[in-house]
N, C-alpha and C positions, 0 to 999 in steps of 0.2 A: 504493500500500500504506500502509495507514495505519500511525502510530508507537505503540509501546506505552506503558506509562506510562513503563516503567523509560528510556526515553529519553530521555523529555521534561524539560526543565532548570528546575531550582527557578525562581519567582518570586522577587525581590527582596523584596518582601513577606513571602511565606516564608520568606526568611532570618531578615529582621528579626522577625518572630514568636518562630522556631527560637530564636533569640539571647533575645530577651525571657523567652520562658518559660523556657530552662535559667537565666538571670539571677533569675529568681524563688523556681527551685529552690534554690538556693545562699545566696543570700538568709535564707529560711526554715531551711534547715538551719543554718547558720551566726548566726543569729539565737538557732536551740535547743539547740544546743551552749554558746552564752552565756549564757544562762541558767541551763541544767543546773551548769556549769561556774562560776560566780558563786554558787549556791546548795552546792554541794558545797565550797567552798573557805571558803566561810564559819559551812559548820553542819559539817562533819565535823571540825575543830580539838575542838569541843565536845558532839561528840554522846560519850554514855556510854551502857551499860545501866541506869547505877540511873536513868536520867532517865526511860528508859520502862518502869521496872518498879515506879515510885515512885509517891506522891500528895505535893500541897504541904499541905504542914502547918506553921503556924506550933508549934505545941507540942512537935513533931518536929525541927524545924528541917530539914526534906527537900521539898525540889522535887521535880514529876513529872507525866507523861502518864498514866498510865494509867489514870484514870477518863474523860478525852478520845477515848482509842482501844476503851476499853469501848463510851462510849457513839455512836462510829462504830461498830463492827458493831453493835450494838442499832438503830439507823435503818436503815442497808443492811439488816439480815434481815426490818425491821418493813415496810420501805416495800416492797420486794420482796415480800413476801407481799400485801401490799394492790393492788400495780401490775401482776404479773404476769398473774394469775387476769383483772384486769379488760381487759390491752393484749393477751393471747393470745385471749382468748375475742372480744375484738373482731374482733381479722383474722382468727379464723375464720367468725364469720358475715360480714364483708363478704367476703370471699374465696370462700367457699362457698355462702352460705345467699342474700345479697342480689339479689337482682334485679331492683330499680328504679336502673339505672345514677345517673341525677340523686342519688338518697339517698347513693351510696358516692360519690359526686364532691365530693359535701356536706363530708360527713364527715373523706375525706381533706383536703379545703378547711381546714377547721376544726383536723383536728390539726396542718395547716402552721403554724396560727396560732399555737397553742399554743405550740409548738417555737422562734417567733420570740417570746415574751413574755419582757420584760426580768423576772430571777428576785425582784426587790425588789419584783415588782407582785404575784407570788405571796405572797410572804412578809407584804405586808401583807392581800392577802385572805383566810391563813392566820389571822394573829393576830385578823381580826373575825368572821368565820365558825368555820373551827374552835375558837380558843381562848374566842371572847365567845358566839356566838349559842349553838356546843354547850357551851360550859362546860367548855373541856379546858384553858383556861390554855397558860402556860407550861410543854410538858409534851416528851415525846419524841414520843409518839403524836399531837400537833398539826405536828408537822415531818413525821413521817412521813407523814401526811396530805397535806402540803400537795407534798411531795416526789413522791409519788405522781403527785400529777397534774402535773407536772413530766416527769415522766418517763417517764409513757404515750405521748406523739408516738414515743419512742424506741424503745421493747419494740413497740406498734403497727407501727410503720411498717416497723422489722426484720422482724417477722414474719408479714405481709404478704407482704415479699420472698419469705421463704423459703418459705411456702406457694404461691407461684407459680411457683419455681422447682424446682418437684417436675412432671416430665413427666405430659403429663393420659394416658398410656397409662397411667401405674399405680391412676389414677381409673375407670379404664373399664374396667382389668380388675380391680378387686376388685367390682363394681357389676354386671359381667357375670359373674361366680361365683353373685350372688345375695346380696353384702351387705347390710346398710341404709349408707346414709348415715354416719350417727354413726359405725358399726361402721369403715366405712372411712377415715374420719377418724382415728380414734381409735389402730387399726391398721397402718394405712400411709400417710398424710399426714403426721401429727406425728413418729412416728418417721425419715422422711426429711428433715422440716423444723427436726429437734433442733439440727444446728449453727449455721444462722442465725439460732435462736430466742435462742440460747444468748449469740453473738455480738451481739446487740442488751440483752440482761441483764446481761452485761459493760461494753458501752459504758455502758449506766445507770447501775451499780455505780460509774462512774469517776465521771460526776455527781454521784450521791449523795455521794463523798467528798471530791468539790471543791468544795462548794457551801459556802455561808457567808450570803447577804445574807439567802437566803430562810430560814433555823434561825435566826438573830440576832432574830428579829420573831415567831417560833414556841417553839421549842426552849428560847432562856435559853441563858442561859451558865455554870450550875451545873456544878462539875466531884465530884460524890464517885461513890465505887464503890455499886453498887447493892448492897442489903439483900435486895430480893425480885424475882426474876425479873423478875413481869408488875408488880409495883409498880410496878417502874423507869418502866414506861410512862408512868406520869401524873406524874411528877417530871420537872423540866427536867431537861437535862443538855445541857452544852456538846459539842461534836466535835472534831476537831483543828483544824478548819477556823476555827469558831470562837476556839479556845483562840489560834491565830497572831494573830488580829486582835487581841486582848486586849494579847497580849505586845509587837505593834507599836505598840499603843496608849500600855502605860508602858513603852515606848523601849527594850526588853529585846530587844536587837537578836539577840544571841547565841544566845538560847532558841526568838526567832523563826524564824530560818536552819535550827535543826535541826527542830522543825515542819515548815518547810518542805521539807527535805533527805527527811523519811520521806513526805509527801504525796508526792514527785514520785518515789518510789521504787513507793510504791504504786502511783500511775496509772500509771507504766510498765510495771510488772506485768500491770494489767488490759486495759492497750492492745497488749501481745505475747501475753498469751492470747487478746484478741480478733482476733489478724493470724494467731495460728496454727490455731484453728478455720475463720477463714475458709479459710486454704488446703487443711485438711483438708476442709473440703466442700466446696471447688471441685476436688479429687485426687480425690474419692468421685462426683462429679458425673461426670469427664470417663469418671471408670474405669468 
């Protein structure tokens, strides 16, 4: 009679794995607790409201972020509006429409590449391309540009996912009612693929506000409040991201920390709504 698994007794091997990876786990967390924790102890003594409801002004005599976090959501809604339309509409034709496997092997080939590009390789093809060849300068709209294509492997490759993981019964039964194609996409694919779409726009949202090397070579480091909506577009403007490099730069330790302290407030944000759509759509999946 043969044994089942439950009988059969770990490898030694498997131990020491078992051991290594939880060792790794612990490691990692314990790592980011030190950090978090190191950042928090050093910018919360000093964080205020007027510092992020303020501008710096010499004439004023007042420090402040708030043309830094102005001109972070102005990149998150510009680049997002340019990256979305282009990384959704992608994985829906490779997903649906393509049918030379080699071309979608390509493709996915190539956005792996992307996704592995050091951001300071971008930042400088931004500043020669966007800002010199088209003539955008040091602008918001040459970052978000350049951010964009940054941040297609993400929104892509997310939603890829989630269009695959939509069961082809519900492909076959709108197509056997008598839809079109498009109709059925539009209809019943996207709306079941909304949380993993959603969930890769998040995770890029976290990118876009932690980035800094590739905006430095794009963007500027101009900090005032915008004048005119779309103006704003074509004027630098610095990001928080920025703004911390500056303040580490003249030794402004204090100011740096809490910069810091609101960046990892924010990416934690965006990284528990991205953990809790995912579980909503794997709850919607199972149900």
């Amino acid at each position: 009679m043969d044994r089942s698994l439950y009988e059969k007794k770990n490898r030694f091997i498997d131990t020491v794995l078992n051991i290594f990876i939880q060792l790794s786990t612990f490691i990692s967390v314990v790592l980011l607790i030190i950090i978090i924790g190191y950042i928090c102890y050093r910018g919360i003594p000093y964080f205020s409201l007027d510092y992020l409801v303020n501008t710096t002004s010499i004439l004023k005599n007042t420090i402040g972020i708030l043309p830094n976090i102005v001109n972070t959501i102005y990149m998150i809604v510009v680049t997002l509006l340019i990256a979305c339309p282009i990384g959704i509409g992608g994985a829906i034709y490779l997903n649906e429409y393509a049918t030379n496997k080699k071309f979608v092997t390509m493709i996915s080939f190539t956005t792996e590449v992307l996704a592995g590009i050091p951001s300071i390789i971008y930042g400088l093809f931004g500043m020669l391309f966007f800002g010199g060849v088209l003539k955008l300068d040091y602008s918001i709209l040459t970052g978000a540009l350049t951010l964009s294509i940054m941040i297609l492997p993400i929104i892509s490759r997310n939603a890829q996912i989630a269009l695959q993981a939509v069961p082809k019964s519900y492909r076959e039964a709108a197509l056997g009612m008598g839809s079109t194609k498009w109709y059925m996409i539009r209809t019943v694919l996207l709306p079941s693929a909304i949380p993993g779409i959603l969930t890769g726009v998040i995770l890029a949202m976290g990118r876009i506000v932690a980035e800094s090397a590739a905006l430095l070579f794009t963007a500027g480091s101009l900090a005032v409040l915008p004048k005119n909506i779309f103006g704003h577009l074509f004027s630098s403007g610095g990001t928080l991201t920025i703004q911390l490099y500056l303040e580490m730069a003249k030794a402004h330790y204090d100011q740096a920390f809490v910069i810091a302290l609101i960046l990892i407030v924010i990416v934690l944000c965006l990284n528990f709504v991205a953990k809790w759509i995912s579980r909503k759509f794997d709850v919607n999946k199972r149900g």
